[in-house]
PDB file of N, CA, C, O and CB in Angstrom:
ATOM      1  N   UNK A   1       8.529  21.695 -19.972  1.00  0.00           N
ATOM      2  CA  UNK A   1       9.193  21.030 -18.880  1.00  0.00           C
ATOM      3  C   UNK A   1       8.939  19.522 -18.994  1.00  0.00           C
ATOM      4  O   UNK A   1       7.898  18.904 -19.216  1.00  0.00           O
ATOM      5  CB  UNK A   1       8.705  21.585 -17.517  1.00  0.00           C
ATOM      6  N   UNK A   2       9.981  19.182 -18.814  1.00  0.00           N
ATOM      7  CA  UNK A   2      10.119  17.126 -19.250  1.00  0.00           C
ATOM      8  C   UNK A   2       9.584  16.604 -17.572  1.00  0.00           C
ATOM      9  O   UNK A   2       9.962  17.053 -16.490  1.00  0.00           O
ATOM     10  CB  UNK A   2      12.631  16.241 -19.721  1.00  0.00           C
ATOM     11  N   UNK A   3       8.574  15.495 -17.861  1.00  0.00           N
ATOM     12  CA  UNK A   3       8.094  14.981 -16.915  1.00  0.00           C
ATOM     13  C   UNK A   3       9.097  14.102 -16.425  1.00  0.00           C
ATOM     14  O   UNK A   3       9.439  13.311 -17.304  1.00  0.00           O
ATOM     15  CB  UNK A   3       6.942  14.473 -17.188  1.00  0.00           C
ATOM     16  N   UNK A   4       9.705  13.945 -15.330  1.00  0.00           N
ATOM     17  CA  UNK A   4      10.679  12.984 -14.895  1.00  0.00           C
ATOM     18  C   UNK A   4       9.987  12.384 -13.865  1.00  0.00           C
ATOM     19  O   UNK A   4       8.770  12.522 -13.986  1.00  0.00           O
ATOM     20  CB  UNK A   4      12.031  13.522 -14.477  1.00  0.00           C
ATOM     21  N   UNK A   5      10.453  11.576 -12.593  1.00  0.00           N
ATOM     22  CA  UNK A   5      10.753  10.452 -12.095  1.00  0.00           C
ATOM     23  C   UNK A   5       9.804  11.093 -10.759  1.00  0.00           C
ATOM     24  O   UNK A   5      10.393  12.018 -10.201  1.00  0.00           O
ATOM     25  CB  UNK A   5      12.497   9.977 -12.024  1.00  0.00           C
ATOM     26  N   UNK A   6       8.866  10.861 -10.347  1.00  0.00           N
ATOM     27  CA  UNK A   6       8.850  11.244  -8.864  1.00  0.00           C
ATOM     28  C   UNK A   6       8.100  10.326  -7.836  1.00  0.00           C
ATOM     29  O   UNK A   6       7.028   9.722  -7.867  1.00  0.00           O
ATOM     30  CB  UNK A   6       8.223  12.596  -8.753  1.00  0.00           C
ATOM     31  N   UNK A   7       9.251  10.490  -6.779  1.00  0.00           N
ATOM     32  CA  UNK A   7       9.156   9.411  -6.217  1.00  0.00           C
ATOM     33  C   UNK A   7       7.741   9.123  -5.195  1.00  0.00           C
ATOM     34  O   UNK A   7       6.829   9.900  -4.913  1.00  0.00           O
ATOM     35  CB  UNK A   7      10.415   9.359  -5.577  1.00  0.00           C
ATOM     36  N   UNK A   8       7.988   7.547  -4.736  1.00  0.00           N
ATOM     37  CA  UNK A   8       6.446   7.420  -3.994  1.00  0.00           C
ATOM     38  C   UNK A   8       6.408   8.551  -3.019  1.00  0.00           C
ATOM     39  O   UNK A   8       7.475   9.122  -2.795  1.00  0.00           O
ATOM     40  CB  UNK A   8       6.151   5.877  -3.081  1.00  0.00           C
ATOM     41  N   UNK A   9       5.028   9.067  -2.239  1.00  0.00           N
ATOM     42  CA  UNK A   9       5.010   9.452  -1.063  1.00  0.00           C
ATOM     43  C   UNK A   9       4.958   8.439  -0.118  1.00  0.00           C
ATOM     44  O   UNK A   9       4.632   7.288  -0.410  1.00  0.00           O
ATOM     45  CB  UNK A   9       4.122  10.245  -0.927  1.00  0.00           C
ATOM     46  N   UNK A  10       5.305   8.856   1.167  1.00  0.00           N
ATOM     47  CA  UNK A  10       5.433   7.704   2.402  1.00  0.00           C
ATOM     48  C   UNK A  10       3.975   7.241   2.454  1.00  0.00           C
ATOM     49  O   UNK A  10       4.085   6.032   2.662  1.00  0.00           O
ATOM     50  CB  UNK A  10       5.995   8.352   4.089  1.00  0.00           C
ATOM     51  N   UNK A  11       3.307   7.387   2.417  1.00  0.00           N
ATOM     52  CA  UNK A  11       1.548   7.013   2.088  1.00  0.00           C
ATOM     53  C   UNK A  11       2.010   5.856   1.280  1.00  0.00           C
ATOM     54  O   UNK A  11       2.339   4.770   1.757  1.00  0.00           O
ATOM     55  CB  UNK A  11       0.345   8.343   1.052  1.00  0.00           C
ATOM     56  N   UNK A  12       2.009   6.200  -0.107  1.00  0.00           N
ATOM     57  CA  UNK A  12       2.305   4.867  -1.353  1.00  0.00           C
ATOM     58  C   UNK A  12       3.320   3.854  -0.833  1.00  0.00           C
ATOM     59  O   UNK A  12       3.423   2.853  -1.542  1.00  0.00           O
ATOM     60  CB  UNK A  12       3.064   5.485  -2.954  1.00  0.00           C
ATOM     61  N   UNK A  13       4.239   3.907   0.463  1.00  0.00           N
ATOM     62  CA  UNK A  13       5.299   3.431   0.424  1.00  0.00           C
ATOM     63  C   UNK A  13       4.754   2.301   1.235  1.00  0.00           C
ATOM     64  O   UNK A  13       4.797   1.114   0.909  1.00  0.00           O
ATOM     65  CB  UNK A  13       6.446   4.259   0.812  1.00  0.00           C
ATOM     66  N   UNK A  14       4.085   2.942   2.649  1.00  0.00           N
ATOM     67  CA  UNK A  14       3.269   2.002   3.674  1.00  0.00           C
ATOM     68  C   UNK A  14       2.073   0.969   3.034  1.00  0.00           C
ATOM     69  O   UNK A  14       1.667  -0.089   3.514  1.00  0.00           O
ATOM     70  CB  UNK A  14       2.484   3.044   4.766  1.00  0.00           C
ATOM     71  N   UNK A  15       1.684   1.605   1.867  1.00  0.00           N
ATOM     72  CA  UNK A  15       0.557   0.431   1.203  1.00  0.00           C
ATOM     73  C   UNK A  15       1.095  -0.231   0.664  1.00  0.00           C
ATOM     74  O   UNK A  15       0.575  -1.339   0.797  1.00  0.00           O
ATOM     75  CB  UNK A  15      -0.487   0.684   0.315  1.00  0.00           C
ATOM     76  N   UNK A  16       2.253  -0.279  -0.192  1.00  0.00           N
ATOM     77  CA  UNK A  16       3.213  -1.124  -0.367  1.00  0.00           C
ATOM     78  C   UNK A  16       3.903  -2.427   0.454  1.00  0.00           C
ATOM     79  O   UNK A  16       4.233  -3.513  -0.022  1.00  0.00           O
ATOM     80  CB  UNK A  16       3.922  -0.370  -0.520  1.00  0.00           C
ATOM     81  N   UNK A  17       3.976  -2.102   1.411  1.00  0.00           N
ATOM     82  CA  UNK A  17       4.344  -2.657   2.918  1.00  0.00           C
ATOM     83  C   UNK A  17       2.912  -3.475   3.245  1.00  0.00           C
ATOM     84  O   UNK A  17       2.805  -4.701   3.274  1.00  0.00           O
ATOM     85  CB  UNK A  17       4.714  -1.203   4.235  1.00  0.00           C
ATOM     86  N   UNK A  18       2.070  -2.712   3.434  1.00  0.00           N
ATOM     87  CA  UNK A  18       1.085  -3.636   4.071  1.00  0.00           C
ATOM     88  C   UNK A  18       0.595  -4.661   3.286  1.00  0.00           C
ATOM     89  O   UNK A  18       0.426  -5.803   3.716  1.00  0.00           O
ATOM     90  CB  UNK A  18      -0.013  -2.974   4.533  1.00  0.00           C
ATOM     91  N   UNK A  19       0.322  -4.253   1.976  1.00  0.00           N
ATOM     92  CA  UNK A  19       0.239  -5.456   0.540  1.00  0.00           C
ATOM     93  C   UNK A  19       1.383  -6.802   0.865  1.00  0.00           C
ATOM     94  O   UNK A  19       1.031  -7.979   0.785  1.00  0.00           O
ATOM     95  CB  UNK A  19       0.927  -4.471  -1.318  1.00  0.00           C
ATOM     96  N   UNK A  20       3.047  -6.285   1.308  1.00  0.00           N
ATOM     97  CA  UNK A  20       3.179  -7.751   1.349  1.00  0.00           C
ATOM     98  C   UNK A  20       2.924  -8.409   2.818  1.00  0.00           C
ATOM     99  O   UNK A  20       2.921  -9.621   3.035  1.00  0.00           O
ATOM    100  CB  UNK A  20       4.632  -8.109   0.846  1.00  0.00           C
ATOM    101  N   UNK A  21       2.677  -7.229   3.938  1.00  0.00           N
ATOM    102  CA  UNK A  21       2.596  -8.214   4.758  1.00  0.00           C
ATOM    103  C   UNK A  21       1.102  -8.644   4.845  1.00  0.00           C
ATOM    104  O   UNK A  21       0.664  -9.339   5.762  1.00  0.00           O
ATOM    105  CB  UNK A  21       3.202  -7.830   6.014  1.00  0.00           C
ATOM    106  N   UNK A  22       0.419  -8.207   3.892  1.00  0.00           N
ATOM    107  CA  UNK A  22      -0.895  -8.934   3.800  1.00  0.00           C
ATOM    108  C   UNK A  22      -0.952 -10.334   2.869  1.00  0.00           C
ATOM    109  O   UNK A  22      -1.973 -11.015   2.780  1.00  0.00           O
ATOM    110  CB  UNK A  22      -1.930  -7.880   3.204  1.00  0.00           C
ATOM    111  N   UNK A  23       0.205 -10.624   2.250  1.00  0.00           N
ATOM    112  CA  UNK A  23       0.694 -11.344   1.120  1.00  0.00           C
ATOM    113  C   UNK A  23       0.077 -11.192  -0.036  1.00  0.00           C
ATOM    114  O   UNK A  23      -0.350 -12.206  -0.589  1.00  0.00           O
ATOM    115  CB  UNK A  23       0.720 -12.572   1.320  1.00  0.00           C
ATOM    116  N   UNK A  24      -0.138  -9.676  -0.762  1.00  0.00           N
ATOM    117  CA  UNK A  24      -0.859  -9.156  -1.876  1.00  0.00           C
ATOM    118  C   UNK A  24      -0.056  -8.588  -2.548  1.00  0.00           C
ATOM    119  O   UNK A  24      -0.388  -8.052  -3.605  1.00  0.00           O
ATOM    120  CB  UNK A  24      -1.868  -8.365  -1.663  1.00  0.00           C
ATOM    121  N   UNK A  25       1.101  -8.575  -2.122  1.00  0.00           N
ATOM    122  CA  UNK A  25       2.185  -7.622  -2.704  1.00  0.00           C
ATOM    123  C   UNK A  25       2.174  -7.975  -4.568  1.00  0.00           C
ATOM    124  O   UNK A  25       1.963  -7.163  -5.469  1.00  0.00           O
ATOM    125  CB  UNK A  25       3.963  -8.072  -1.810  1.00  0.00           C
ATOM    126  N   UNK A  26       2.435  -9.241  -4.665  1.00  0.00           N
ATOM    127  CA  UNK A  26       2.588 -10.090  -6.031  1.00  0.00           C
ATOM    128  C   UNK A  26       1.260  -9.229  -6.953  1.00  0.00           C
ATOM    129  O   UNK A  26       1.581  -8.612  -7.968  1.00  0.00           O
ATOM    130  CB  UNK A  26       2.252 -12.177  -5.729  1.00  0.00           C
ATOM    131  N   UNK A  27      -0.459  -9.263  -6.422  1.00  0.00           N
ATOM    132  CA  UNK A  27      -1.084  -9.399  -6.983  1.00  0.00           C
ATOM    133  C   UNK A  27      -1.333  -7.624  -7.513  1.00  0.00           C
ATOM    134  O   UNK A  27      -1.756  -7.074  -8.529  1.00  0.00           O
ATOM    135  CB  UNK A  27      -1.926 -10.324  -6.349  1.00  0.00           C
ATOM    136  N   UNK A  28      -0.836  -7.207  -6.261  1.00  0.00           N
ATOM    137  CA  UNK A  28      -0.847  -5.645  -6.815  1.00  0.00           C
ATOM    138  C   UNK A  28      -0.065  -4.876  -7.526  1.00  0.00           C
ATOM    139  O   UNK A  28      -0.185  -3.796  -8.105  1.00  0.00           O
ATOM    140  CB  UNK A  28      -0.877  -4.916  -6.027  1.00  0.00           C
ATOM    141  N   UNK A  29       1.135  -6.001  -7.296  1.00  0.00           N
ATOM    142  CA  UNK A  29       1.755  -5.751  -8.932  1.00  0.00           C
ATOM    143  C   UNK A  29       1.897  -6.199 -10.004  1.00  0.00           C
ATOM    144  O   UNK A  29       2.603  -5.660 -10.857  1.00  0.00           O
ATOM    145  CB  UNK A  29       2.612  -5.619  -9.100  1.00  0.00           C
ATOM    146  N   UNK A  30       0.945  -7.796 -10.259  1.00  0.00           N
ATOM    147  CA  UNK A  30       0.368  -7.989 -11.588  1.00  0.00           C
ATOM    148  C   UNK A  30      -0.608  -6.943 -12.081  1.00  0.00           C
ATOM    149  O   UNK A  30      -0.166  -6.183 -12.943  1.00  0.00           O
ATOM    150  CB  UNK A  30      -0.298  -9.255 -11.614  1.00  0.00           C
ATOM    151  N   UNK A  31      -1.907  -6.765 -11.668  1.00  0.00           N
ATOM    152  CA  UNK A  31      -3.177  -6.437 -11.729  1.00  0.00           C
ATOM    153  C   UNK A  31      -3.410  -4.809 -11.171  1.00  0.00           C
ATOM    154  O   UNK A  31      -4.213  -3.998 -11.634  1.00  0.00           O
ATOM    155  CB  UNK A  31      -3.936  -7.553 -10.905  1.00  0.00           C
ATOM    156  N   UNK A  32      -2.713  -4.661 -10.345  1.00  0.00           N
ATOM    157  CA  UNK A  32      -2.907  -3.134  -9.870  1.00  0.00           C
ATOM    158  C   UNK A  32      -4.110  -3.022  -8.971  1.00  0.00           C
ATOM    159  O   UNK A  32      -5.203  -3.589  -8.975  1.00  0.00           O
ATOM    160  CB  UNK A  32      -3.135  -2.095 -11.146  1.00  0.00           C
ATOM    161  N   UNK A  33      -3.529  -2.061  -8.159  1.00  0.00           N
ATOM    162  CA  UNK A  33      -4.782  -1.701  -7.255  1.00  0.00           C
ATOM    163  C   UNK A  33      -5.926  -1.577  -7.450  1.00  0.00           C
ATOM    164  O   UNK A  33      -6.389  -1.183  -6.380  1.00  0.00           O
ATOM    165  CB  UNK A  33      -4.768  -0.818  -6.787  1.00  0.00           C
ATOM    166  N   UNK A  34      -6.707  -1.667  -8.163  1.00  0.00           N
ATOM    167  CA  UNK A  34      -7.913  -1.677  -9.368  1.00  0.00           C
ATOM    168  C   UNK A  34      -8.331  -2.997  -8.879  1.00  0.00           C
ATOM    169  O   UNK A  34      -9.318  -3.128  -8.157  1.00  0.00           O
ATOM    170  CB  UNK A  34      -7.443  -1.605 -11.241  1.00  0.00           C
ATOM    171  N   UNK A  35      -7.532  -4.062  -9.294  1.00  0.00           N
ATOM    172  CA  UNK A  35      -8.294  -5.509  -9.717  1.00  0.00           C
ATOM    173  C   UNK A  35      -7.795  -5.963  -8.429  1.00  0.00           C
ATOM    174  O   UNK A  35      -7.153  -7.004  -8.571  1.00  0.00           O
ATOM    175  CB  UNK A  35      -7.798  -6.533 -11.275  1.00  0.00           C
ATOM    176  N   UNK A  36      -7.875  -5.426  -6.813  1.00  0.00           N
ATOM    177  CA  UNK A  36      -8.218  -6.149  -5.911  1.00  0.00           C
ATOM    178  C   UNK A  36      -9.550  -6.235  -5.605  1.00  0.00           C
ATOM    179  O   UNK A  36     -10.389  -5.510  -6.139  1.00  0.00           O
ATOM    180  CB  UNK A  36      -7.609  -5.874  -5.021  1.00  0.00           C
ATOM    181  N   UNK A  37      -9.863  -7.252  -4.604  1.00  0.00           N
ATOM    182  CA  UNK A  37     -11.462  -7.488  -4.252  1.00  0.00           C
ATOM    183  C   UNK A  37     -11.631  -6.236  -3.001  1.00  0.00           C
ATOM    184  O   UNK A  37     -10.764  -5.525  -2.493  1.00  0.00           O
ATOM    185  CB  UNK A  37     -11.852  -9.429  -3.539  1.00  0.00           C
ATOM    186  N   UNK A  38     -12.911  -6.296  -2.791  1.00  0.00           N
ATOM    187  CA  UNK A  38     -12.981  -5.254  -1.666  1.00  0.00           C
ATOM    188  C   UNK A  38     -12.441  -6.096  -0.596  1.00  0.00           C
ATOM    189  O   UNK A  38     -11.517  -5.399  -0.178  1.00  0.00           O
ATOM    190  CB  UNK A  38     -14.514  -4.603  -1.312  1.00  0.00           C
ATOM    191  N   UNK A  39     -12.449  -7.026   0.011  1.00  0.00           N
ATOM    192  CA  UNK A  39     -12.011  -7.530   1.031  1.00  0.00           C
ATOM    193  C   UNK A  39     -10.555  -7.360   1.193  1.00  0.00           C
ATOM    194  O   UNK A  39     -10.125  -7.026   2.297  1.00  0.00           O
ATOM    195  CB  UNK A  39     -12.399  -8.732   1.051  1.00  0.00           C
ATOM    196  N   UNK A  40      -9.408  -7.640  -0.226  1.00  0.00           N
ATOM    197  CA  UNK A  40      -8.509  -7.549   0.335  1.00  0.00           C
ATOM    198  C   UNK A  40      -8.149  -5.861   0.175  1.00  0.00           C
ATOM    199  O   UNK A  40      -7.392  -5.474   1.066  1.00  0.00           O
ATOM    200  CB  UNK A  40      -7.633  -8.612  -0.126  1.00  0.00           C
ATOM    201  N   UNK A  41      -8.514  -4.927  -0.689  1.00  0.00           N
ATOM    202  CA  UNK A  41      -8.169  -3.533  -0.403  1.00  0.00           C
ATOM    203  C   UNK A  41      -8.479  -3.377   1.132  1.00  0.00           C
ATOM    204  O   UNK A  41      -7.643  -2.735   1.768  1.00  0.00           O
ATOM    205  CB  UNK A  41      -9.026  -2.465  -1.353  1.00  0.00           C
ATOM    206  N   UNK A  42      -9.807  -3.987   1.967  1.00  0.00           N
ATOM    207  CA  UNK A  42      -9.846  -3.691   3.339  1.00  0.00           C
ATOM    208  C   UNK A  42      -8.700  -3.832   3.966  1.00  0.00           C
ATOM    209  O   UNK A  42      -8.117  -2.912   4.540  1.00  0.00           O
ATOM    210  CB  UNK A  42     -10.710  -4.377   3.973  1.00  0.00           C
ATOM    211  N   UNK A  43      -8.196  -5.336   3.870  1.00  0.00           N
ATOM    212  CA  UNK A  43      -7.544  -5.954   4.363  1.00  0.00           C
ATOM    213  C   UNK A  43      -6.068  -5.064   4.648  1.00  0.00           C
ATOM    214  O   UNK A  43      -5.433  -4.976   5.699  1.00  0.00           O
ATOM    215  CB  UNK A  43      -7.614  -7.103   3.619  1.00  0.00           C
ATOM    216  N   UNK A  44      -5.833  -4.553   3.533  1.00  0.00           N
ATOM    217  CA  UNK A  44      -4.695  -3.806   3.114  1.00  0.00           C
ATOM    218  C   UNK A  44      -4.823  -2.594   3.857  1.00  0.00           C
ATOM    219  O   UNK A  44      -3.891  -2.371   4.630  1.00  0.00           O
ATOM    220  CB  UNK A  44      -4.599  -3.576   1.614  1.00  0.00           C
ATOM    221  N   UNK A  45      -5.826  -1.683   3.810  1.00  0.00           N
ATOM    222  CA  UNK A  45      -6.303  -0.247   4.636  1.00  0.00           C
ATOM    223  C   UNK A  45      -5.959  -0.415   6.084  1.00  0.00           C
ATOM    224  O   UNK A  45      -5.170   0.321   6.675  1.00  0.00           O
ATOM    225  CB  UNK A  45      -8.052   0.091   4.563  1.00  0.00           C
ATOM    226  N   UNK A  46      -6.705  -1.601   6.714  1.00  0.00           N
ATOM    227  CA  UNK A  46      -6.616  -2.013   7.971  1.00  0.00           C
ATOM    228  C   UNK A  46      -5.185  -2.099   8.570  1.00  0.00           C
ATOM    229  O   UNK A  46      -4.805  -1.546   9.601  1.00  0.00           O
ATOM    230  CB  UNK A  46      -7.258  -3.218   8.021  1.00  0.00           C
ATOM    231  N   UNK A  47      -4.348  -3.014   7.611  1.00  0.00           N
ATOM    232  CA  UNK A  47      -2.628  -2.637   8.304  1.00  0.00           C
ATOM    233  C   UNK A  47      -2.409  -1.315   8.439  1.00  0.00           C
ATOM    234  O   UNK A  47      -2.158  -0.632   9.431  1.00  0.00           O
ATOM    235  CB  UNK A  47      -1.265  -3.091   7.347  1.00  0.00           C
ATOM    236  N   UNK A  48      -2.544  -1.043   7.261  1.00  0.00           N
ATOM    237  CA  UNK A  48      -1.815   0.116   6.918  1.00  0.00           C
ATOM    238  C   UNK A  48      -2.296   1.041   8.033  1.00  0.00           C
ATOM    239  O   UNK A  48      -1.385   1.851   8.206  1.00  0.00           O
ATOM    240  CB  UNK A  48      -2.079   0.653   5.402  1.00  0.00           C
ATOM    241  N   UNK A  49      -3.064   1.239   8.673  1.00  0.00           N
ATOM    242  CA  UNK A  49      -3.726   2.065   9.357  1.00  0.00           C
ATOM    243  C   UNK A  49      -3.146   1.705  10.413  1.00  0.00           C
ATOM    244  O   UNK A  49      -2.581   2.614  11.022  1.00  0.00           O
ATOM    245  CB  UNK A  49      -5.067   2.090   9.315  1.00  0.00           C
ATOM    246  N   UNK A  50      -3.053   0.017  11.128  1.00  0.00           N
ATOM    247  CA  UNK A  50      -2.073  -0.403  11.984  1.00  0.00           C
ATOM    248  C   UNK A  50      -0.879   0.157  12.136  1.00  0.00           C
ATOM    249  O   UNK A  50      -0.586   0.721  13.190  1.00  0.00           O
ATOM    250  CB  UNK A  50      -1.846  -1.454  11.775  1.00  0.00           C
ATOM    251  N   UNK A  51      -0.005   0.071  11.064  1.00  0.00           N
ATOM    252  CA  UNK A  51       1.008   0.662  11.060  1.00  0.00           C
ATOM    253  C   UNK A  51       1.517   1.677  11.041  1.00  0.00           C
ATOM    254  O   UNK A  51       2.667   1.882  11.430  1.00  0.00           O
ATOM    255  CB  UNK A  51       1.312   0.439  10.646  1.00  0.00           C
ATOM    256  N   UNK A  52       0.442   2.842  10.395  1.00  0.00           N
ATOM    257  CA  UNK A  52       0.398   4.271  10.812  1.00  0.00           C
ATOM    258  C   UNK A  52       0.479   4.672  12.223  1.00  0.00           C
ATOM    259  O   UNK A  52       1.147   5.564  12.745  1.00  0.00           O
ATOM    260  CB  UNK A  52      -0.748   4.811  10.363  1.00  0.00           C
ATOM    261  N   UNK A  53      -0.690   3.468  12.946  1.00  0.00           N
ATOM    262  CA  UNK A  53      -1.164   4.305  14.404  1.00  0.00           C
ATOM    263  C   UNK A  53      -0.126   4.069  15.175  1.00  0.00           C
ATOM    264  O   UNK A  53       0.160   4.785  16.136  1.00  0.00           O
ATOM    265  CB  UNK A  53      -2.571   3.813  15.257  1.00  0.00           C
ATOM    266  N   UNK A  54       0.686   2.800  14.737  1.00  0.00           N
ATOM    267  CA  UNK A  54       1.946   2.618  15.776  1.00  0.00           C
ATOM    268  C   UNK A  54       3.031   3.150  15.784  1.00  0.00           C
ATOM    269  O   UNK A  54       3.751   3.249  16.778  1.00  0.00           O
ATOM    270  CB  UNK A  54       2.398   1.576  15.857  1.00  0.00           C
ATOM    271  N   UNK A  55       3.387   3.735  14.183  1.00  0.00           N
ATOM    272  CA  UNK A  55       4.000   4.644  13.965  1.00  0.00           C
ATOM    273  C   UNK A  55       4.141   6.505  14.276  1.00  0.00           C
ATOM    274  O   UNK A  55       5.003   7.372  14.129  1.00  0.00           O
ATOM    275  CB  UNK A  55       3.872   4.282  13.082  1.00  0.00           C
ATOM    276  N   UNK A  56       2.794   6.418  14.751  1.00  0.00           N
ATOM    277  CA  UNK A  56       2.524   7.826  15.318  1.00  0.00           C
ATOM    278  C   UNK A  56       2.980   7.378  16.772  1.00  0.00           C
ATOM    279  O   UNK A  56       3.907   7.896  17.394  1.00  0.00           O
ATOM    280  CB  UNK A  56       0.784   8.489  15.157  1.00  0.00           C
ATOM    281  N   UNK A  57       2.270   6.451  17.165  1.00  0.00           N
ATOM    282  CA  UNK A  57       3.053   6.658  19.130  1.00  0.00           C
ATOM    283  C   UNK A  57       4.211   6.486  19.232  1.00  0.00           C
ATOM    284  O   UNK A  57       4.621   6.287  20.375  1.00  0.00           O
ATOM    285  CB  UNK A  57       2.663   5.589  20.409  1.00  0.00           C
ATOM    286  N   UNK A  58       4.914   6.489  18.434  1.00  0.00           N
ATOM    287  CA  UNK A  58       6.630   6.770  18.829  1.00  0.00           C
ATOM    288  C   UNK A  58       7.541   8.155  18.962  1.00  0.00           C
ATOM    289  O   UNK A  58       8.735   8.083  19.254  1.00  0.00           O
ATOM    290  CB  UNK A  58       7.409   6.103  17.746  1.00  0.00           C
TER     291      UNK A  58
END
């Protein structure tokens, strides 16, 4: 069976999101999630978690 294409989960999609509105978007797609500092992976968790929780009270 040929490995094809599969797409992000909504998880991968929101860290995506929070990277640029953290303005990391650029660096996590030079370098990859790997070669952030711990501060900004926090930084990044913390929206994202924002945006989850506000996304659940609707």
């Amino acid at each position: 069976m040929a490995k094809g294409f599969v797409p992000p989960t909504q998880r991968e999609r929101n860290k995506y999101r929070a990277a640029e509105a953290a303005g990391l978007l650029e660096r996590v797609l030079e370098v990859g999630w790997a070669g952030l500092s711990a501060k900004e992976s926090g930084r990044i968790g913390g929206i994202s978690a924002h945006m989850d929780k506000d996304r659940n009270q609707e």
